[in-house]
N, CA, C and O atoms as CSV, one atom per row, in Angstrom:
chain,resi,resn,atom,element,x,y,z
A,1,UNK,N,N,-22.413,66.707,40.294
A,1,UNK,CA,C,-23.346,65.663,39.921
A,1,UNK,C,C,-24.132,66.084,38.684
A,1,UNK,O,O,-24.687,67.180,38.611
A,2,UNK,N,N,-24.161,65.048,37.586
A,2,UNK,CA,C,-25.276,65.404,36.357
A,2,UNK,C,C,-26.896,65.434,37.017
A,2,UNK,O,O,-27.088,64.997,38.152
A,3,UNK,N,N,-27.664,65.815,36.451
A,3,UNK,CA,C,-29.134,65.174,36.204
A,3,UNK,C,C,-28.867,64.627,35.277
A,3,UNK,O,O,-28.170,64.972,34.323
A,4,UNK,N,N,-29.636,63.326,35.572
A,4,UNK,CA,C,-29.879,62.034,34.554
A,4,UNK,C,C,-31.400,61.820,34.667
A,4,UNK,O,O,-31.957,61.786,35.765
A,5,UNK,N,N,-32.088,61.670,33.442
A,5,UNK,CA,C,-32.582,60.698,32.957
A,5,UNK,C,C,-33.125,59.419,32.226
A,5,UNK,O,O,-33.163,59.352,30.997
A,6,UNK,N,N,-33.487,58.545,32.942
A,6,UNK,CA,C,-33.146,57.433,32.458
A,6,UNK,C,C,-34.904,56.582,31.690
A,6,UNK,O,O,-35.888,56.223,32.337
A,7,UNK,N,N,-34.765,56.538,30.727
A,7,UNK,CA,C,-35.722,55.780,30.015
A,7,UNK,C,C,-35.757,54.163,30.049
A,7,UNK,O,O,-36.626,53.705,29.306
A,8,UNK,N,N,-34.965,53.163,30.782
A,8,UNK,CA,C,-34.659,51.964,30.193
A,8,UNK,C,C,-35.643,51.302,31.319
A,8,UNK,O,O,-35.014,51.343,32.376
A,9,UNK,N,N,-36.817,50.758,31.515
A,9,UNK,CA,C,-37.629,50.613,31.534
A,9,UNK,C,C,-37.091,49.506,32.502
A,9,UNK,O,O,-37.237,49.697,33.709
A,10,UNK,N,N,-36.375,48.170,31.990
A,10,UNK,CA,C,-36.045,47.360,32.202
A,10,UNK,C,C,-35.058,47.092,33.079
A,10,UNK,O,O,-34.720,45.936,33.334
A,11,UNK,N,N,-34.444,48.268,33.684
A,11,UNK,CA,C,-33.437,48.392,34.711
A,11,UNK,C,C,-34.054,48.045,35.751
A,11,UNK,O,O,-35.241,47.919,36.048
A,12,UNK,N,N,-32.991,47.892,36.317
A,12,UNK,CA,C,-33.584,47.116,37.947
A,12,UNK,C,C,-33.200,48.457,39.134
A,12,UNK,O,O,-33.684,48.567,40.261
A,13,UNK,N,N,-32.458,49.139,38.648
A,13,UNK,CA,C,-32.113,50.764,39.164
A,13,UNK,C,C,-33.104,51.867,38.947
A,13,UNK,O,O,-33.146,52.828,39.715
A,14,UNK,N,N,-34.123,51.715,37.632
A,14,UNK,CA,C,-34.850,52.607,37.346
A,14,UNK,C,C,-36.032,52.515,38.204
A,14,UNK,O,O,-36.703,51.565,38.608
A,15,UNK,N,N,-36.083,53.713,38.353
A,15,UNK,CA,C,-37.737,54.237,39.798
A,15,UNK,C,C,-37.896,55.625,39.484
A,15,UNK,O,O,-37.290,56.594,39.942
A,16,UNK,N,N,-39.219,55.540,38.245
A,16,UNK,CA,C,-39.935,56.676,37.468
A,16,UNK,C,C,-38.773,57.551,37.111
A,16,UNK,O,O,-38.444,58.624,37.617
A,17,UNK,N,N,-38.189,56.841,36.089
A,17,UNK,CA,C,-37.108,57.466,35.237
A,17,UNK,C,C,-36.215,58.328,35.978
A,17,UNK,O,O,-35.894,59.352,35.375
A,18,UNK,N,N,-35.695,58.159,37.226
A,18,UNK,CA,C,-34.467,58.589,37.914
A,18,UNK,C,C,-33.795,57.433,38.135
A,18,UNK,O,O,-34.373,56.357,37.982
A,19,UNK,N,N,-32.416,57.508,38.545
A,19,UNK,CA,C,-31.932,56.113,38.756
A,19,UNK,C,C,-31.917,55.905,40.474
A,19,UNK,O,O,-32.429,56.680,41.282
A,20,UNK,N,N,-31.343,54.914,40.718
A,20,UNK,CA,C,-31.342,54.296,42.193
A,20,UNK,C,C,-30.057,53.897,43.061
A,20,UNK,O,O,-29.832,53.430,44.177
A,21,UNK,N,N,-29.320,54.348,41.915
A,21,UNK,CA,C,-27.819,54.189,42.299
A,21,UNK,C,C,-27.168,55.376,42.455
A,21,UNK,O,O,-27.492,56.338,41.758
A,22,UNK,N,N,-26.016,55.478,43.527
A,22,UNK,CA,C,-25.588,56.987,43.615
A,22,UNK,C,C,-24.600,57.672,42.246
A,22,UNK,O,O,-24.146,58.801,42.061
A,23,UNK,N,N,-24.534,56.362,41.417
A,23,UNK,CA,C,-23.173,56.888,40.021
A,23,UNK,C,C,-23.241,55.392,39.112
A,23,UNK,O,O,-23.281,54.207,39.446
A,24,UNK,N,N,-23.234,55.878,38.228
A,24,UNK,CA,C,-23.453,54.831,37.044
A,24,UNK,C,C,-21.862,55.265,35.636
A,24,UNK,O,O,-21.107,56.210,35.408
A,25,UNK,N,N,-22.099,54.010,35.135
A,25,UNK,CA,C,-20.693,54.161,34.492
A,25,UNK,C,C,-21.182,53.511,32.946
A,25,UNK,O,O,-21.809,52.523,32.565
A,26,UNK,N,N,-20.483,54.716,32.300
A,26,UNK,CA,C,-21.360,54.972,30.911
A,26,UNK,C,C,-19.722,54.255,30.042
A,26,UNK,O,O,-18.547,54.621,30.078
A,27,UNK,N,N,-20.365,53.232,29.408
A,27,UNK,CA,C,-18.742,52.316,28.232
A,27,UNK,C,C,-18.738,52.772,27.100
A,27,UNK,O,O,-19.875,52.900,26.646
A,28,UNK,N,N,-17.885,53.094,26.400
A,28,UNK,CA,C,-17.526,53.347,25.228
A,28,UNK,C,C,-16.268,53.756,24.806
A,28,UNK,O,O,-16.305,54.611,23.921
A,29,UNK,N,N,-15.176,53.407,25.170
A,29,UNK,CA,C,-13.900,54.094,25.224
A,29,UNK,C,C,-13.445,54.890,23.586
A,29,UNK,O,O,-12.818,55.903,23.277
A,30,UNK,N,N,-14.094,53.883,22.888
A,30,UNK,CA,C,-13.422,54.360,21.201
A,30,UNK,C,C,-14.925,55.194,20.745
A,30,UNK,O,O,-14.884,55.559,19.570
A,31,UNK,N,N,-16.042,55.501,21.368
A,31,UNK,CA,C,-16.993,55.729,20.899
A,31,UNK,C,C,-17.593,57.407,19.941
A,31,UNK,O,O,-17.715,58.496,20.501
A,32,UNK,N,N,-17.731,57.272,19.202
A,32,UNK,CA,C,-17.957,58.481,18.245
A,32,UNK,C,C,-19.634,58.793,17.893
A,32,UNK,O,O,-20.048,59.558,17.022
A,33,UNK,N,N,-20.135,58.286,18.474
A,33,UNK,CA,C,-21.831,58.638,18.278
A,33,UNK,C,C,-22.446,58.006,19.546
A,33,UNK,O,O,-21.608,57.509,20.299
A,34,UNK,N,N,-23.423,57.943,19.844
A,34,UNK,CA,C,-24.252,57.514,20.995
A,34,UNK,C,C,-24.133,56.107,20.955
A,34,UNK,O,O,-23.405,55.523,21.758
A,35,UNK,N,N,-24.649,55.635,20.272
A,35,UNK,CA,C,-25.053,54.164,20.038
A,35,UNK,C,C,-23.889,53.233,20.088
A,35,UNK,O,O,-23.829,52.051,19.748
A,36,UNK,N,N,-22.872,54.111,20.644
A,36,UNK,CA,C,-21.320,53.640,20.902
A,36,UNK,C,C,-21.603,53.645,21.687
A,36,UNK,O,O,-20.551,53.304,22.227
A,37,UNK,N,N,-22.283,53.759,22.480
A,37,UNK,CA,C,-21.988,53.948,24.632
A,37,UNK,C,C,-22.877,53.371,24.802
A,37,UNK,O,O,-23.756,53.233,23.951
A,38,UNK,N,N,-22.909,52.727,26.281
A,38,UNK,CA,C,-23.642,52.215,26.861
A,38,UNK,C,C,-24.037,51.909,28.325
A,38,UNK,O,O,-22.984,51.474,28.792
A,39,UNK,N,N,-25.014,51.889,29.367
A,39,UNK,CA,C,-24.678,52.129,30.666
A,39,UNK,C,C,-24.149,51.119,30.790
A,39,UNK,O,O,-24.709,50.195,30.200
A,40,UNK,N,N,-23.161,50.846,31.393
A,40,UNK,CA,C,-22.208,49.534,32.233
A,40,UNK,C,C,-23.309,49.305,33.701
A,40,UNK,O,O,-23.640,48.228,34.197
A,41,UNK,N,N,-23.589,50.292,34.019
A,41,UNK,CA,C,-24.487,49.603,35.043
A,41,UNK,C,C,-25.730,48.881,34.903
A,41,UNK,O,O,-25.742,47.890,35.633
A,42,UNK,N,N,-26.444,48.984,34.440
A,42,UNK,CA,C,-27.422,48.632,34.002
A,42,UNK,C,C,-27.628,47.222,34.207
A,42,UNK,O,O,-26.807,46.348,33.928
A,43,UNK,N,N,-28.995,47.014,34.810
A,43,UNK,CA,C,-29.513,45.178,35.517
A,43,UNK,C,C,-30.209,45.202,35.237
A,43,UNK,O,O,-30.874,46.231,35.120
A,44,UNK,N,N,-30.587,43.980,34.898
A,44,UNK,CA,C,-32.336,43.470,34.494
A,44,UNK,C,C,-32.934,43.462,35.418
A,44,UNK,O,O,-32.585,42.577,36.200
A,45,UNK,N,N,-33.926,44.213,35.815
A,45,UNK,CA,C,-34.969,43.480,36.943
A,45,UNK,C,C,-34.961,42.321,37.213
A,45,UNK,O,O,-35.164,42.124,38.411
A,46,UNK,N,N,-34.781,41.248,36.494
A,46,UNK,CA,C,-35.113,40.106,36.232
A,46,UNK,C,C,-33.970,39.668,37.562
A,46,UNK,O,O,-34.231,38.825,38.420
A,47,UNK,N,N,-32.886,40.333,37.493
A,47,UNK,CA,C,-31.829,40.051,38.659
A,47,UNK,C,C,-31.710,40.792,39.949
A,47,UNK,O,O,-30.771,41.297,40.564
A,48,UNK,N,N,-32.847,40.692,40.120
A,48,UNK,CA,C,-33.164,41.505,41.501
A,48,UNK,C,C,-31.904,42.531,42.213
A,48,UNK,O,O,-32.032,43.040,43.326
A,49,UNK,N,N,-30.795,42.695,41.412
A,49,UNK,CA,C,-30.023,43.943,41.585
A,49,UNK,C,C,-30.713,44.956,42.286
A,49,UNK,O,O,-30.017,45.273,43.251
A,50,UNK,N,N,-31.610,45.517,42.254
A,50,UNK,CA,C,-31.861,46.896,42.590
A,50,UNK,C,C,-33.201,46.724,43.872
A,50,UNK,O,O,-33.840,47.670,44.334
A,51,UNK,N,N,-33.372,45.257,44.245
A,51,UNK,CA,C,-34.586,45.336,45.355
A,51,UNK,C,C,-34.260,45.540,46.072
A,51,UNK,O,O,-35.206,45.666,46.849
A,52,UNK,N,N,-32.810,45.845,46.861
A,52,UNK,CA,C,-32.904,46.123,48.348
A,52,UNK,C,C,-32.805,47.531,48.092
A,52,UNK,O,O,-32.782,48.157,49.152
A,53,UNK,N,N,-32.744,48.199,47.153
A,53,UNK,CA,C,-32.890,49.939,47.529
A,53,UNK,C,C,-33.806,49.836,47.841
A,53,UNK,O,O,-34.589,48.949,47.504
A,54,UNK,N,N,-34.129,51.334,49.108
A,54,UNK,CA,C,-35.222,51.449,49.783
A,54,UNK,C,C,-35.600,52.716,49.614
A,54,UNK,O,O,-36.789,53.034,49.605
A,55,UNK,N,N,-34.401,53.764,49.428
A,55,UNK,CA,C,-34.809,54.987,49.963
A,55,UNK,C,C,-35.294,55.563,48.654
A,55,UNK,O,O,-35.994,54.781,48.010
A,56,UNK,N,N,-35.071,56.839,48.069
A,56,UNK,CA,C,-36.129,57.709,47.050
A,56,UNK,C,C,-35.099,57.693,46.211
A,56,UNK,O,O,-33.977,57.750,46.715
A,57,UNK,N,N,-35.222,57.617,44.832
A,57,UNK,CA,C,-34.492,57.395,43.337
A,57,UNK,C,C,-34.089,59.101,43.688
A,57,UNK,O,O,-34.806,59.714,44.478
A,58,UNK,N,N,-32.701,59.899,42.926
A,58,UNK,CA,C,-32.383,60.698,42.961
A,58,UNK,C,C,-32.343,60.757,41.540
A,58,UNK,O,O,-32.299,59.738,40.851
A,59,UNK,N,N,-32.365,62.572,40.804
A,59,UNK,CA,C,-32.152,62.879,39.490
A,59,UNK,C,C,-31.115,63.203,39.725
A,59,UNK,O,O,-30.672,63.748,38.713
A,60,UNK,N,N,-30.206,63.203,40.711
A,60,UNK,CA,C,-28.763,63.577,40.470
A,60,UNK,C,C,-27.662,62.670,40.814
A,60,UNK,O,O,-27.516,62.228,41.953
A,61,UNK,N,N,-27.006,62.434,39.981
A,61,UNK,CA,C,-26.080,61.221,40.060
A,61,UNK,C,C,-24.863,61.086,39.354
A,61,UNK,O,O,-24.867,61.148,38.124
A,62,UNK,N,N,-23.747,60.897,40.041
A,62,UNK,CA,C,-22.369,61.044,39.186
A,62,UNK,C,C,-22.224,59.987,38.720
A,62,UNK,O,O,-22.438,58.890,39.235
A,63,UNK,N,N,-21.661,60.365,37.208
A,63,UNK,CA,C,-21.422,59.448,35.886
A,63,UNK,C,C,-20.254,59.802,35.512
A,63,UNK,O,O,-19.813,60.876,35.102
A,64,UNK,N,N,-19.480,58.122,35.810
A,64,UNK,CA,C,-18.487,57.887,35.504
A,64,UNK,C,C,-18.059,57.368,34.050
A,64,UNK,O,O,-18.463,56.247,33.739
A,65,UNK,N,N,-17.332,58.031,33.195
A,65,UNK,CA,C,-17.351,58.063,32.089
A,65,UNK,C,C,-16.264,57.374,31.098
A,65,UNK,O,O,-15.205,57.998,31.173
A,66,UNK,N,N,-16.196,56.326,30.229
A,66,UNK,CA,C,-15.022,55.952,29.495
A,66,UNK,C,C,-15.147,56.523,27.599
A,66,UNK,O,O,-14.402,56.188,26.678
A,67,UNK,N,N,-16.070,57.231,27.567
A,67,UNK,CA,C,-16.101,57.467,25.889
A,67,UNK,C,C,-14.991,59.007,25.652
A,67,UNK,O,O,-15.378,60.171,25.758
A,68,UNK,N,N,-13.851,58.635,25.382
A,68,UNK,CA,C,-12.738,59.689,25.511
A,68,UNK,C,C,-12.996,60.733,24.962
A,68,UNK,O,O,-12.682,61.890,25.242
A,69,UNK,N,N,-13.894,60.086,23.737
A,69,UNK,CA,C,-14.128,61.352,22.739
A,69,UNK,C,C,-15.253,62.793,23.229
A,69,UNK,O,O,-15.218,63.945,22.797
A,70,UNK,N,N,-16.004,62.306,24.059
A,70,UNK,CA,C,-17.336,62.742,24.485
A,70,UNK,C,C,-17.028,64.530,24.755
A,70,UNK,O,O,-16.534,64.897,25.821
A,71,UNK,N,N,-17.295,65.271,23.938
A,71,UNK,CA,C,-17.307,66.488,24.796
A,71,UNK,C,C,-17.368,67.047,26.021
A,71,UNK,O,O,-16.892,68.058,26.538
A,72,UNK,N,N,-18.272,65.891,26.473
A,72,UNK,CA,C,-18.408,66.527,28.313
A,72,UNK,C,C,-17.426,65.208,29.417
A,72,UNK,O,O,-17.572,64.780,30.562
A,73,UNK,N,N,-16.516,64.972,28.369
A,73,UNK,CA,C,-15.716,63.910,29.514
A,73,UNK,C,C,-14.727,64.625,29.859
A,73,UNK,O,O,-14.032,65.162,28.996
A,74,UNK,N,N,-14.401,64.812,31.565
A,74,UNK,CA,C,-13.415,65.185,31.990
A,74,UNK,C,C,-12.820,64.303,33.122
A,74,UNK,O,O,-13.399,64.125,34.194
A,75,UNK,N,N,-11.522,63.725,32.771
A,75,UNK,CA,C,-11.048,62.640,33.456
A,75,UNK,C,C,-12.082,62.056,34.169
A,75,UNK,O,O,-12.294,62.127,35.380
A,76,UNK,N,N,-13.022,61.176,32.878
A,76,UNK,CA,C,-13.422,60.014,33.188
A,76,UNK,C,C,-14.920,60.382,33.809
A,76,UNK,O,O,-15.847,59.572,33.825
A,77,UNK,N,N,-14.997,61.664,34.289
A,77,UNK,CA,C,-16.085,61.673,34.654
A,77,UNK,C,C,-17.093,63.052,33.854
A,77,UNK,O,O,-16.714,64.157,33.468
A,78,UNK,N,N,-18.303,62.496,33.828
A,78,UNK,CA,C,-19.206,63.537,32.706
A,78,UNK,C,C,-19.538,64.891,33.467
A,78,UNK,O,O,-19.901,64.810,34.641
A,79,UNK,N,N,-19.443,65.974,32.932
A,79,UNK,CA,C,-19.577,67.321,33.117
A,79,UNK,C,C,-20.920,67.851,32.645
A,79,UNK,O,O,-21.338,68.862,33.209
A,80,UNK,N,N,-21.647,67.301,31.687
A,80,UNK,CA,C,-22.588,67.680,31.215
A,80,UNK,C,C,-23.690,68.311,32.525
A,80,UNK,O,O,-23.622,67.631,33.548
A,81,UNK,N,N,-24.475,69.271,32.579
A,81,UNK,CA,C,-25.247,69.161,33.969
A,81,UNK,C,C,-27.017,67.933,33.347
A,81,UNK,O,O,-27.842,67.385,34.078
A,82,UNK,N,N,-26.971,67.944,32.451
A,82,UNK,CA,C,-28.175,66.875,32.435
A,82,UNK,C,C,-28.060,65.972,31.098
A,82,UNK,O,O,-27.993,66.490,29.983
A,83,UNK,N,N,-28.043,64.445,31.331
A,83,UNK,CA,C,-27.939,63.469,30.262
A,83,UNK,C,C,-28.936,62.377,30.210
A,83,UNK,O,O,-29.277,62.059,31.349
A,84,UNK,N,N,-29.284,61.970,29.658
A,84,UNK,CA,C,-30.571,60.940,29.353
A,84,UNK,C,C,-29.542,59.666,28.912
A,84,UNK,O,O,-28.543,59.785,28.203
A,85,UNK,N,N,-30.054,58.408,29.525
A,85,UNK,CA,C,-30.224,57.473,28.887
A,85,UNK,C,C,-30.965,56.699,28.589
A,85,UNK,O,O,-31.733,56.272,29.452
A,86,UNK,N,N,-31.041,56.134,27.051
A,86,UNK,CA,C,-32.239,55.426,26.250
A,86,UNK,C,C,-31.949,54.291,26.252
A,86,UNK,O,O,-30.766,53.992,26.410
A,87,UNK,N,N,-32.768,53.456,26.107
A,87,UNK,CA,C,-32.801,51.999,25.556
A,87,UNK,C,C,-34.320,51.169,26.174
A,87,UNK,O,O,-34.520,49.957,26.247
A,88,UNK,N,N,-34.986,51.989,26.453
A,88,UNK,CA,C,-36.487,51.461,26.747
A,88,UNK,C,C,-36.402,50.525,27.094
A,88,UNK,O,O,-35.742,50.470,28.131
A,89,UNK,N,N,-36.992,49.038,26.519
A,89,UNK,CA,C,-37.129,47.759,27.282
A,89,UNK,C,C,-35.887,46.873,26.797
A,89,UNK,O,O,-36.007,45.723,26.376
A,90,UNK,N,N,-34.672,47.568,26.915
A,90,UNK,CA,C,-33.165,47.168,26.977
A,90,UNK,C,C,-33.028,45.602,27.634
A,90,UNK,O,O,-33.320,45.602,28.830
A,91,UNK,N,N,-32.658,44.319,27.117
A,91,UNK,CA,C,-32.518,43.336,27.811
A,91,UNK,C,C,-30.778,43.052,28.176
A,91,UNK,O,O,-30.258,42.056,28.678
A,92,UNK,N,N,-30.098,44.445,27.670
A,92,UNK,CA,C,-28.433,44.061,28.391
A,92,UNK,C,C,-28.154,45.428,28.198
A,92,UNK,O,O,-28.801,46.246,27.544
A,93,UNK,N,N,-26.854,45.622,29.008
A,93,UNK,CA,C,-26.469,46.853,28.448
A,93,UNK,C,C,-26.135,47.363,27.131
A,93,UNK,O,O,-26.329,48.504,26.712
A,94,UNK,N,N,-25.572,46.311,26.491
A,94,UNK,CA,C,-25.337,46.819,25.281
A,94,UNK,C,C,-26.695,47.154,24.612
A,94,UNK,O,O,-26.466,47.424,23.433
A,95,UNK,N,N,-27.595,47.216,24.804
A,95,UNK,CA,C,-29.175,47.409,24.298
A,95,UNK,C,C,-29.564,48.921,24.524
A,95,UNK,O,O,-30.511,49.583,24.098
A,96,UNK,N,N,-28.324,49.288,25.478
A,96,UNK,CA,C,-28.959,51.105,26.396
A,96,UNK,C,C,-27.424,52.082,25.341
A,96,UNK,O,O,-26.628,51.612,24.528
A,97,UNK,N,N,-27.496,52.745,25.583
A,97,UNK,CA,C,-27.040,54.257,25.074
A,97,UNK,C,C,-26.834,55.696,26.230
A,97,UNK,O,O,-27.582,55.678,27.207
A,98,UNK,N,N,-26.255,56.397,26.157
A,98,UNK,CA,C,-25.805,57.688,26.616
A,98,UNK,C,C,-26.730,58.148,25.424
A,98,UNK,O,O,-26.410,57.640,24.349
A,99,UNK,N,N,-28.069,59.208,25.380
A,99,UNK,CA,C,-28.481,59.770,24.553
A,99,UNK,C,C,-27.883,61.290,24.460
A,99,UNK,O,O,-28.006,61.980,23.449
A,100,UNK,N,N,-27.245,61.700,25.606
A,100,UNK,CA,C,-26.352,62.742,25.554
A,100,UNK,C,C,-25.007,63.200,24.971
A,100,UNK,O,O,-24.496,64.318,25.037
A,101,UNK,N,N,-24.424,61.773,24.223
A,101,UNK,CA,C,-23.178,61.496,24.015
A,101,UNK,C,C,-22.928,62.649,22.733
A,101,UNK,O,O,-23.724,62.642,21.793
A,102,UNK,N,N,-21.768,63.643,22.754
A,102,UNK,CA,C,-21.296,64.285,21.957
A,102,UNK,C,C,-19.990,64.503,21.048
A,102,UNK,O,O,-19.252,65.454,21.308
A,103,UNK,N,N,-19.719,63.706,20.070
A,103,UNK,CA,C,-18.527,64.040,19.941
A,103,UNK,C,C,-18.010,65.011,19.768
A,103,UNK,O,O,-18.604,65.874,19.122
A,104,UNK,N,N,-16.473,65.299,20.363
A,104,UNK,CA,C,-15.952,66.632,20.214
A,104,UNK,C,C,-14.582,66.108,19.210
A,104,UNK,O,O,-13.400,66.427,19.337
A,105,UNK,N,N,-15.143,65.305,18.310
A,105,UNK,CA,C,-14.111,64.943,17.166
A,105,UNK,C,C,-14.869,65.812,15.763
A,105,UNK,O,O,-14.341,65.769,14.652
């Protein structure tokens, strides 16, 4: 499992910058810089996605990964032990980022 943290304010998963889901899935298949990726999971509050969690947000959470290029991708899933994602008051996913994203091109 990575540690993640998550900055996107606007998630409906986020609870004091840990997430709420047990694995989140980071898009970017052709991606070569950060701002190529993006969480695929990621909900607006606005879509009550994330109100029936009940129990305590975890910093550890497996991330499932499509940016091929990424240094820490290993079949699909991220190796890194800690990654951040940004996009503060993000209104879609494409608005959020992998701030960890590395190319190994």
């Amino acid at each position: 499992m990575t540690i993640l943290d998550c900055n996107v304010v606007n998630c409906a998963y986020n609870k004091d910058k840990s997430c709420g889901r047990q694995d989140i899935h980071v898009e970017g298949g052709q991606a070569k810089t950060p701002s190529e990726t993006c969480c695929g999971s990621y909900a607006n509050k606005s879509c009550d996605c994330g109100s029936n969690y009940t129990g305590e947000a975890s910093k550890e959470t497996d991330v499932l990964c499509e940016a091929c290029d990424c240094k820490f991708n290993e079949d699909r899933k991220c190796s890194a032990a800690h990654i951040g994602i940004s996009g503060g008051h993000a209104d879609s996913s494409r608005e959020t980022e992998c701030g960890s994203f590395e190319c190994r091109c």
